[in-house]
VODREN-895100 format. One line per field, with one value per residue: residue number from 0; z, x, y of N, C-alpha, C in turn; chain. Coordinates in steps of 0.001 Angstrom, whole numbers. Atoms other than C-alpha are relative to their C-alpha. Layout:
<atoms>
i	c(NUM/...)
n_zz	c(Z/...)
n_xx	c(X/...)
n_yy	c(Y/...)
ca_zz	c(Z/...)
ca_xx	c(X/...)
ca_yy	c(Y/...)
c_zz	c(Z/...)
c_xx	c(X/...)
c_yy	c(Y/...)
ch	c(A/...)
</atoms>
This chain:
<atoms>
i	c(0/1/2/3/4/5/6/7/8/9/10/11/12/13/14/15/16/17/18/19/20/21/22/23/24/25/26/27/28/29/30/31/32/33/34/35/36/37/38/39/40/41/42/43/44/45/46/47/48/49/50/51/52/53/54/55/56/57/58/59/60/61/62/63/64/65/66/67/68/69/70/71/72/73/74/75/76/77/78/79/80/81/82/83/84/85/86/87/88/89/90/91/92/93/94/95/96/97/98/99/100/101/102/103/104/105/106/107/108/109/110)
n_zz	c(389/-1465/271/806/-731/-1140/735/734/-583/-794/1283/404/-1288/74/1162/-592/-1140/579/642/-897/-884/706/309/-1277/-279/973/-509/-1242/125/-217/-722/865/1089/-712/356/-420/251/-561/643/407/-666/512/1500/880/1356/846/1083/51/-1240/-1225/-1170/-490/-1900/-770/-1404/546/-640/-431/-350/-1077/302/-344/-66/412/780/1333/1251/1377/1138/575/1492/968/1661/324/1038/-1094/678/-812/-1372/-507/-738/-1497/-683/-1551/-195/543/-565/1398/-537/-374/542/225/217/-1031/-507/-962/-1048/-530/-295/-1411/-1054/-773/950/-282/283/905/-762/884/-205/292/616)
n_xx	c(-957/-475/922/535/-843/406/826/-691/-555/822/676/-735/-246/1072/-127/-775/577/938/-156/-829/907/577/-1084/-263/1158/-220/-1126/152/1527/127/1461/1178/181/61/-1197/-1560/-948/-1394/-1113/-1057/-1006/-1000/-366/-1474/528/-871/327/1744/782/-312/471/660/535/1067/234/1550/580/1150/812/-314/-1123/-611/-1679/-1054/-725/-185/-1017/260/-365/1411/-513/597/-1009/-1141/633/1241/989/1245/-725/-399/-1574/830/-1011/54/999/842/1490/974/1702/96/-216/-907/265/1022/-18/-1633/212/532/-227/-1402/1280/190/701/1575/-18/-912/-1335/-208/-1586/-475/-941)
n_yy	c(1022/848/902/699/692/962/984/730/989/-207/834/1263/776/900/1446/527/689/-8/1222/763/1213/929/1004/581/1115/1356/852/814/521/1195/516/-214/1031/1231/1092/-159/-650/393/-665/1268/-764/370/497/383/381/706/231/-507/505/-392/-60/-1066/74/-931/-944/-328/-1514/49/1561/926/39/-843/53/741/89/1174/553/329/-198/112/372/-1454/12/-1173/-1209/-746/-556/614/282/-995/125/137/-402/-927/-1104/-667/-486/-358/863/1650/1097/903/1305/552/1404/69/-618/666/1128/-1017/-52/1578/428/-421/-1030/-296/-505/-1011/-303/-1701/574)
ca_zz	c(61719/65241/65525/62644/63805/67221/65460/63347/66073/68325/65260/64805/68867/68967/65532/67109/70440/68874/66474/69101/71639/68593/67355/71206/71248/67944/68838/72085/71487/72487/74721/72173/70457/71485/69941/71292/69830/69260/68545/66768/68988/67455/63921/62130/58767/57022/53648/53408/56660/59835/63410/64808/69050/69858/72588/72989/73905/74933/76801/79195/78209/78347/78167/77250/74781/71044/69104/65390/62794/59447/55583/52838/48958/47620/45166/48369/45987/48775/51809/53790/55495/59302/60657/64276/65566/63190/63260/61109/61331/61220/58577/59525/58628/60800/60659/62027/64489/65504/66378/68229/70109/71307/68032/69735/69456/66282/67274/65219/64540/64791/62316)
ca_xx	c(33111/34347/30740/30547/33877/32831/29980/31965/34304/31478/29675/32907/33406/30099/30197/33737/32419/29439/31275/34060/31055/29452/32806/33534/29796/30346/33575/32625/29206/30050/27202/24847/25352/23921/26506/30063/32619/35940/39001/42111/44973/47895/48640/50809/50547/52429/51674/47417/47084/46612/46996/44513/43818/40755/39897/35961/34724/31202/29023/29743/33096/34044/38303/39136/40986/40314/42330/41368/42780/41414/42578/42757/43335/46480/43703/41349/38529/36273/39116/40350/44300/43382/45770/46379/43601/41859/37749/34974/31445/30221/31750/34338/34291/31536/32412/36232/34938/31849/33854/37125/33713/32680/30271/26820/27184/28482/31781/31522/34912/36061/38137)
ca_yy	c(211233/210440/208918/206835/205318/204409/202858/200849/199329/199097/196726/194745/193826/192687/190177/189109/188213/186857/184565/183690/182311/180416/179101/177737/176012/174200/173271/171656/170284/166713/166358/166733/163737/160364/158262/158015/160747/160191/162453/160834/161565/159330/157826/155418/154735/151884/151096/151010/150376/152653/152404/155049/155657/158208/160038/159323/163145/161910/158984/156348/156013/159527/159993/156728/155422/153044/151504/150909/149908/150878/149633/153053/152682/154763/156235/157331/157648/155604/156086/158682/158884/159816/162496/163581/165950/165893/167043/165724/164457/160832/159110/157193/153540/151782/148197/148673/151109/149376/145998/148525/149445/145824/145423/147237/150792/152503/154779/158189/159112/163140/162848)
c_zz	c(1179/410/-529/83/1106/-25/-667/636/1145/-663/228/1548/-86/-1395/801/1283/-12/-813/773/956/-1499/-494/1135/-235/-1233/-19/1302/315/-243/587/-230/-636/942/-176/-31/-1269/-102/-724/-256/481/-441/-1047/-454/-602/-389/-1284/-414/728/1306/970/720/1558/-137/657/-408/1367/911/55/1086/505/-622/389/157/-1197/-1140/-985/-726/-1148/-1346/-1483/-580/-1582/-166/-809/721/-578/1080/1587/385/848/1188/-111/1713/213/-701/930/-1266/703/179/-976/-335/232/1171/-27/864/974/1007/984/1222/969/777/-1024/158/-207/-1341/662/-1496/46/-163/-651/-196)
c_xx	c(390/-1251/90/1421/-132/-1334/543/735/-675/-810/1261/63/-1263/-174/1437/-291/-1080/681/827/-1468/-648/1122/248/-1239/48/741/85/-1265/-16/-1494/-980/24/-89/902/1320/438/1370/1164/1680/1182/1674/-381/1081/-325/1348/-664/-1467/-418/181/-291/-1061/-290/-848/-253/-1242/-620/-1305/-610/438/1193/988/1417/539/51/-684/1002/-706/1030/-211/1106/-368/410/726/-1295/-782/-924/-1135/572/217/1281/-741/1490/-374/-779/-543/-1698/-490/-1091/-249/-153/1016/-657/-1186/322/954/-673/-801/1154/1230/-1160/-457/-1283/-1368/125/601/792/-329/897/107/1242/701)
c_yy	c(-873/-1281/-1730/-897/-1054/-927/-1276/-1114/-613/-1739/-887/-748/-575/-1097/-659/-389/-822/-1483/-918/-1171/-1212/-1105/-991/-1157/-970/-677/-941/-247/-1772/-939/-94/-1010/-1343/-847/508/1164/-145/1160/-572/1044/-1084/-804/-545/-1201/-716/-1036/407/-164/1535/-435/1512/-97/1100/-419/-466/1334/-252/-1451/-43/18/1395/158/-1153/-222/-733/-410/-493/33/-129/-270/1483/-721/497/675/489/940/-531/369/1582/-636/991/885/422/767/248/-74/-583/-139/-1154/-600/-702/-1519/-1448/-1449/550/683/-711/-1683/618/287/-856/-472/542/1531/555/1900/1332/819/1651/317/1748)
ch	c(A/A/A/A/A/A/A/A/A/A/A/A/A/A/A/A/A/A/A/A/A/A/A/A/A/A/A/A/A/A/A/A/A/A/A/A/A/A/A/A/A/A/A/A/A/A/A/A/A/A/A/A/A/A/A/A/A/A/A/A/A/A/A/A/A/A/A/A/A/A/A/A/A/A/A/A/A/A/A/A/A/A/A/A/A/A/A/A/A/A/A/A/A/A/A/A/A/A/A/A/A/A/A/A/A/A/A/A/A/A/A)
</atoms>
């Protein structure tokens, strides 16, 4: 019994150390992506409009700043409302971004 115990917690430290390093590398896998990164570090929403600023994680332009600001519907069947820290993938709005960018690169928001 004592065994099949120290088996057991033996099995779980290794999947928990295991998923911790994998969680860390997906979470900070900026450098992997050719096109800018950005993480949305303040918000303010008045009516259908936001102000948005990201952080861009990766490139040239590495820890500075954007300002965008992007139009939503109230029925955000096509939109998305932008909060603080958030995380996504790459589909925030590509005109507005592109042009907060200087119009040549497209800006893939971490939403």
């Amino acid at each position: 019994m004592n065994k099949f115990i120290i088996n057991v917690v033996i099995k779980f430290i290794v999947v928990l150390v295991c998923g911790t390093i994998a969680f860390l590398c997906v979470y900070h896998d900026y450098s992997l992506y050719s096109k800018p990164i950005g993480k949305i570090t303040t918000v303010k929403t008045s009516g259908e409009k936001q102000q948005i600023q990201a952080e861009i994680k990766n490139g040239e332009e590495k820890g500075q700043f954007r300002n965008i600001e992007l139009k939503y519907d109230k029925a955000l069947v096509y939109d998305q409302k932008y909060h603080k820290g958030d995380y996504c993938g790459a589909f925030c709005p590509c005109m507005a971004l592109m042009a907060a960018s200087g119009g040549c690169a497209p800006f893939i928001c971490c939403c």
